[in-house]
N, C-alpha and C positions, 0 to 999 in steps of 0.2 A: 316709310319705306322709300328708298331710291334702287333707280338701276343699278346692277353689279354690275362690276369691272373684272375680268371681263365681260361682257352681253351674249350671254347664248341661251338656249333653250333650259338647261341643265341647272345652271346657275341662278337663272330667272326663277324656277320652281324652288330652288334652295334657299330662296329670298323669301319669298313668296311662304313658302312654309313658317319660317321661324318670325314672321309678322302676325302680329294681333292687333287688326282693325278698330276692335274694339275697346282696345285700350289707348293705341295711336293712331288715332283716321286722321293721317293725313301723308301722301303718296307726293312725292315731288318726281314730276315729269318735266325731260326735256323737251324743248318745244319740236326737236323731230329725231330721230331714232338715229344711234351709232351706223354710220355706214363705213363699208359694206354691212346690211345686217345679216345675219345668220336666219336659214331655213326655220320656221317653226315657230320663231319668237313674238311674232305679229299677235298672232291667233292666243297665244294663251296670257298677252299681256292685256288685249282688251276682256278676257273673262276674270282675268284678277281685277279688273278697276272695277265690275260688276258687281265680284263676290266682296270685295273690299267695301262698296256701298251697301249691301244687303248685310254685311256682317258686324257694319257700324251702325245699322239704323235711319243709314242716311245721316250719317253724321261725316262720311267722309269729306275731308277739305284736299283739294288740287291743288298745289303748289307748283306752278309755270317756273320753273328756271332758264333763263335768258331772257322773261320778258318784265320790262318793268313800265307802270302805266303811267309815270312822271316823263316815259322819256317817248320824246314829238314823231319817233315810228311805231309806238304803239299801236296803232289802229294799223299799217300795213303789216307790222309783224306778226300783230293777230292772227288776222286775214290769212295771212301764209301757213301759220302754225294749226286753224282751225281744219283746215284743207288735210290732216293727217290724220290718220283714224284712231291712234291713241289720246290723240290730243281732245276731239271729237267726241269719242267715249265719255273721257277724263272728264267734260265738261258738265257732258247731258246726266252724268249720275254723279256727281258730287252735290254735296250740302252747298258748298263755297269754293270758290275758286280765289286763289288770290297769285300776285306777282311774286318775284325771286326777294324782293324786301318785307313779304307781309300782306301788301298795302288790297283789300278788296276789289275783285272784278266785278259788275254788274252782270249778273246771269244773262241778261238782255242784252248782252253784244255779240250772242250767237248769233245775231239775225245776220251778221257777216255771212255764216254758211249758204244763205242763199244762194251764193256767187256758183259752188259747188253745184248745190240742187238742180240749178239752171241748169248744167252743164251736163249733167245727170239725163234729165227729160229731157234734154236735144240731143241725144246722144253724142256730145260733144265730150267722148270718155278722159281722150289726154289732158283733159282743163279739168277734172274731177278730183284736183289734187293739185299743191304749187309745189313738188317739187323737181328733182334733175333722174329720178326714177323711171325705168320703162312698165307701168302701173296703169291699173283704173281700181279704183275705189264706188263702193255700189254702197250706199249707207242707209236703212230704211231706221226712222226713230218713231217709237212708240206714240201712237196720240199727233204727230204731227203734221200739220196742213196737208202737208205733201207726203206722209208716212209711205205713200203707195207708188213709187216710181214709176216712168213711166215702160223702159225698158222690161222691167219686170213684171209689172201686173196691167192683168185688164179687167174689165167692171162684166161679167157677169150675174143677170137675176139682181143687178144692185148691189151686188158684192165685188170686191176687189180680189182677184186672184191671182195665182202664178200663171201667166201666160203659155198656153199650149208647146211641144215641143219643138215645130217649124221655128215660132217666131224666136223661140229662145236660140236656137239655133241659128236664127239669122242674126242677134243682136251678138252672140257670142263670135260668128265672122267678121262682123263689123268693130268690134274690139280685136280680135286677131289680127284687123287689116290695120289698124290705128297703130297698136304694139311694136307691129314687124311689117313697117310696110315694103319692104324689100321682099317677103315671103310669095311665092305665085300664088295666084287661086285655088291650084290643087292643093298647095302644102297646108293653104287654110281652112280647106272644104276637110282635109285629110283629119287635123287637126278639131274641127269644130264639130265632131261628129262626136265621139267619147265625150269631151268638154261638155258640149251642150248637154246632153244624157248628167254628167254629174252636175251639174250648175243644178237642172231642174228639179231631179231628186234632192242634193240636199238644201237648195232653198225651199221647196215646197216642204221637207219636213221642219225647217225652222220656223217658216210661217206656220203652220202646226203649232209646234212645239211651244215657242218661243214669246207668246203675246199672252198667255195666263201662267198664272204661277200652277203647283201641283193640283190645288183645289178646280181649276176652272176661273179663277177672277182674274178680271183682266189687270192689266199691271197698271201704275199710274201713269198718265200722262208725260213723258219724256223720261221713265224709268225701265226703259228695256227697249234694244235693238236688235237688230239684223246685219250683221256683216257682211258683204262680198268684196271678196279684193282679186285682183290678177298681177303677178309680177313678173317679167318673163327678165332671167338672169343669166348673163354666160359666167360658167365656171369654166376652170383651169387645173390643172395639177396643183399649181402655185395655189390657188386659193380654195381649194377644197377644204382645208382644214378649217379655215374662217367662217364660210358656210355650214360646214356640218357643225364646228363647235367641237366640245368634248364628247357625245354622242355617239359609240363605234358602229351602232348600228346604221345609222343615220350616214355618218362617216363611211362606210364600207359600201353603201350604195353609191354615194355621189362615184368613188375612186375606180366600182365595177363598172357603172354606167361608164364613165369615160374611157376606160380601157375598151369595151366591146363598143361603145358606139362615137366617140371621141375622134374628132377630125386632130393631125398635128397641126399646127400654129409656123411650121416654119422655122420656130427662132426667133420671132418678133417679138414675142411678149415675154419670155420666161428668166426669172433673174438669175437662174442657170447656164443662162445663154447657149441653150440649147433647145429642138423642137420638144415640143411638148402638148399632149392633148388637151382641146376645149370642148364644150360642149354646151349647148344652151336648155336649161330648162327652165318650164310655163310655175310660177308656184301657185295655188289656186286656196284661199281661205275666205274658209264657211265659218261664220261664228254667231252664236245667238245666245242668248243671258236671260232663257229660259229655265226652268228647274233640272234641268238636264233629264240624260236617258234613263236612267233608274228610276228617280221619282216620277216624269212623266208618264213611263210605261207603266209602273204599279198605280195609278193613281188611273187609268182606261183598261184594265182590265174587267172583264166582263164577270167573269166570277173573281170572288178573295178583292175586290178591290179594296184599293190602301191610300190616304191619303199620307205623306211622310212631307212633315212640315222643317224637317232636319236630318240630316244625312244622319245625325248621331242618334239616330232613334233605331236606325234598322242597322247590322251588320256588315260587313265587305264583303260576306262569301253573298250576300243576298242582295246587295247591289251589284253583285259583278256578277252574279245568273242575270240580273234582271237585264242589265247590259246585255249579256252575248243575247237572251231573248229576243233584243231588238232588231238583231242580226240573221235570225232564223228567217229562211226564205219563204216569204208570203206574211209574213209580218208586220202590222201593223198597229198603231194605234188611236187610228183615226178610225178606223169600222168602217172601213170603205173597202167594198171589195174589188173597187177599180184599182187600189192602189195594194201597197205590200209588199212588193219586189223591193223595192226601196234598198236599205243600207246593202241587202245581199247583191242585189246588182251591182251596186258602187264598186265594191270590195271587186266582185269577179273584171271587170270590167279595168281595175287596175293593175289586174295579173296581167291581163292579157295584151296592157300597153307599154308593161314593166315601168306600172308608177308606186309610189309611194306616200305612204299616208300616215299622220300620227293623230292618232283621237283623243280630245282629253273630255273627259264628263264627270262630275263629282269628284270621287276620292282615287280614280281611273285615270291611268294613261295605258294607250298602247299603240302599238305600231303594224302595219302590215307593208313588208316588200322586201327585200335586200337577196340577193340569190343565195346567200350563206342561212339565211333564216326558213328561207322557203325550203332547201334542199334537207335541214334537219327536221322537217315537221312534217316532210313528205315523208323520210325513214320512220319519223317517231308514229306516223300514223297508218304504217303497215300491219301494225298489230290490229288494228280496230277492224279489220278483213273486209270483204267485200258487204256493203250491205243494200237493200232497195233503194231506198227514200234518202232525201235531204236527211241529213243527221249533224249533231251536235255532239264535240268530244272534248274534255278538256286535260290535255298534259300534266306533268308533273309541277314543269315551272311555272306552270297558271294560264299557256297559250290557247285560246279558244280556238278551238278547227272544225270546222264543217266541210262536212261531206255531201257527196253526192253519188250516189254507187260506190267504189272503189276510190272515188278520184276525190283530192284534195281541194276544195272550191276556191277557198280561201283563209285567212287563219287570223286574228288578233293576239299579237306577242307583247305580253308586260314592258312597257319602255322603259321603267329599269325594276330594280325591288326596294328603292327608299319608298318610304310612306308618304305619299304626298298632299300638301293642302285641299283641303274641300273647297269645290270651286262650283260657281253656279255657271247653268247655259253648257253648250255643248260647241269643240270647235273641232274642225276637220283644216290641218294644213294637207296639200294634197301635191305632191310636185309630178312634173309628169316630161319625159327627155323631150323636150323638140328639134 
């Protein structure tokens, strides 16, 4: 498999599907991503390099296009290439990696990544990455020396955990400040408030989730990660459509947001030659190459528990209860009952900043946000009347809504209705207006 041309979210998944691992494990990646890239695309290209590894046996092979190890910048263009989180994936779960001619790379030239790691634990965010992006990249890899960054986790009882919600909140200002350092204190305290709240939930459910397969075994040693990334992007009129892709949903938010909160440009930028609105938003991607949200919730259930060693054993209608399950407020899988609020918070919490989200897990994708989707599922959900409690409803066209009294909480809307590839690990793209 290679990238489509063109590169969007949409396209990716149409790739992606009609590829079998298993018969051709072998993925040729460019050493860094089409830019400008499109919303979305990040998050579900490193859970195809996962599922592409899991579904060949570990047999898949990486093929580097632009790098060749005969030629005397090899070791720097490495070094550059390893610094991107496709690339990085591509590496830690393929069988073999080899150059644009064939020719074998030595698995043991990751040590390059160090340069990163460093950068990482000194919270030195804008070096965590070589390239001309406004980015930090947060990468924890299975089994690894340094699996436990330092930003992210602290040693409790001798355990490595998600760090409390202060401090996350302070590393996530300190990445805000790095990002945008023109922004004042208040636009970053404004900002890092929401941000930190979601960073912590769904990292803490990936570290959860994301280090055993369905059964409880832990995965192997450099065979399953943790993704965190931040991208903070200015769109335009002009480039909307680049970013969203073919996607109308996706599409339809970037062009609202910018009409209701969109500063004019003046004139300066638009090949219209005329003013035109911009707008910058944060994109925030969660990704982990865990057994995703249906097998890992059936698989900690307290009664009925299910191991599912393959998506193809159980149904869609019974991975996609198991899905919205996860979503029910006070829900958890960990049987902790400090925690729970989890995904339902995420979700409300990006109503109410008017952000956007697309989830992919298994044989699932969906979306929550766009004010055209929100306003048809507020009407569709007049019928269900007023009720007590958090409640669960699900639509005609498949859209999962929860309730809470009378009032709409939040909703997950099918991203489209093609059948899409089974994919391991769960990834949240999250954009959100700044």
């Amino acid at each position: 498999m290679e990238l489509p041309d063109p590169f969007n979210i949409d396209s990716l998944e149409t790739a992606y599907a009609r590829w079998n691992p298993s018969e051709e494990p072998i993925l040729r990646l460019p050493l860094t991503l089409p830019s400008p890239m499109p919303f979305c695309v990040e998050a579900s290209l490193l859970q195809f390099i996962a599922s592409a590894s899991r579904r060949s046996s570990d047999r898949l092979t990486v093929r580097l296009e632009g790098l060749f190890r005969d030629d005397e910048q090899f070791l720097p263009t490495l070094t550059s290439a390893i610094g991107n989180t496709h690339v990085l994936c591509g590496w830690i779960m393929a069988g073999s990696v080899i150059d644009s001619l064939g020719e074998a790379i030595p698995k043991s030239e990751s040590h390059m990544f160090t340069r990163y790691l460093d950068a990482m634990d000194s919270y030195d965010f804008m070096q965590t990455h070589a390239t001309q992006q406004m980015r930090v990249n947060l990468v924890c890899v299975q089994g690894a020396k340094r699996e436990f960054i330092q930003p992210l986790y602290h040693e409790v009882n001798g355990r490595s955990v998600i760090r409390q919600l202060p401090d996350v909140r302070l590393f996530v200002q300190d990445i805000l400040s790095q990002l945008a350092p023109d922004w004042t204190g208040k636009k970053i305290r404004e900002v890092s408030e929401p941000l930190a709240q979601l960073v912590k939930e769904l990292m803490e459910n990936a570290d959860w989730w994301a280090r055993t397969d369905a059964a409880g075994n832990l995965y192997k040693r450099g065979k399953s990660f943790r993704v965190l990334s931040f991208r903070i992007v200015d769109i335009d009129e002009d480039t909307a459509s680049v970013f969203g892709g073919t996607n109308h949903h996706l599409h339809s938010y970037l062009q609202t947001t910018l009409l209701e909160q969109g500063e004019p440009d003046g004139g300066i930028s638009s090949s219209r030659q005329r003013s035109i609105k911009r707008h910058s938003f944060l994109e925030l991607t969660v990704v982990d190459s865990g057994p995703g949200l249906a097998r890992r919730w059936l698989s900690t259930l307290e009664r009925d528990q299910r191991i599912v060693g393959d998506l193809s054993e159980i149904s869609l209608k019974e991975e996609t209860a198991a899905v919205s399950e996860c979503f029910a407020k006070w829900a958890t899988s960990s049987h902790n009952s400090a925690r729970g609020i989890g995904l339902f918070s995420v979700a409300r919490m990006l109503r109410e900043k008017n952000g956007f989200m697309r989830l992919r897990t298994g044989r699932l994708a969906y979306l929550f946000g766009t004010r055209s989707a929100t306003k048809d599922v507020q009407q569709k959900a007049k019928k269900f009347g007023k009720l007590g409690k958090a409640t669960q409803h699900t639509l005609s066209d498949g859209t999962q809504v929860f309730m809470e009294g009378h009032e709409v909480v939040f909703f997950l809307r099918p991203w489209n209705k093609e059948e899409l590839g089974p994919v391991e690990g769960t990834s949240y793209s999250i954009l959100l207006p700044v």
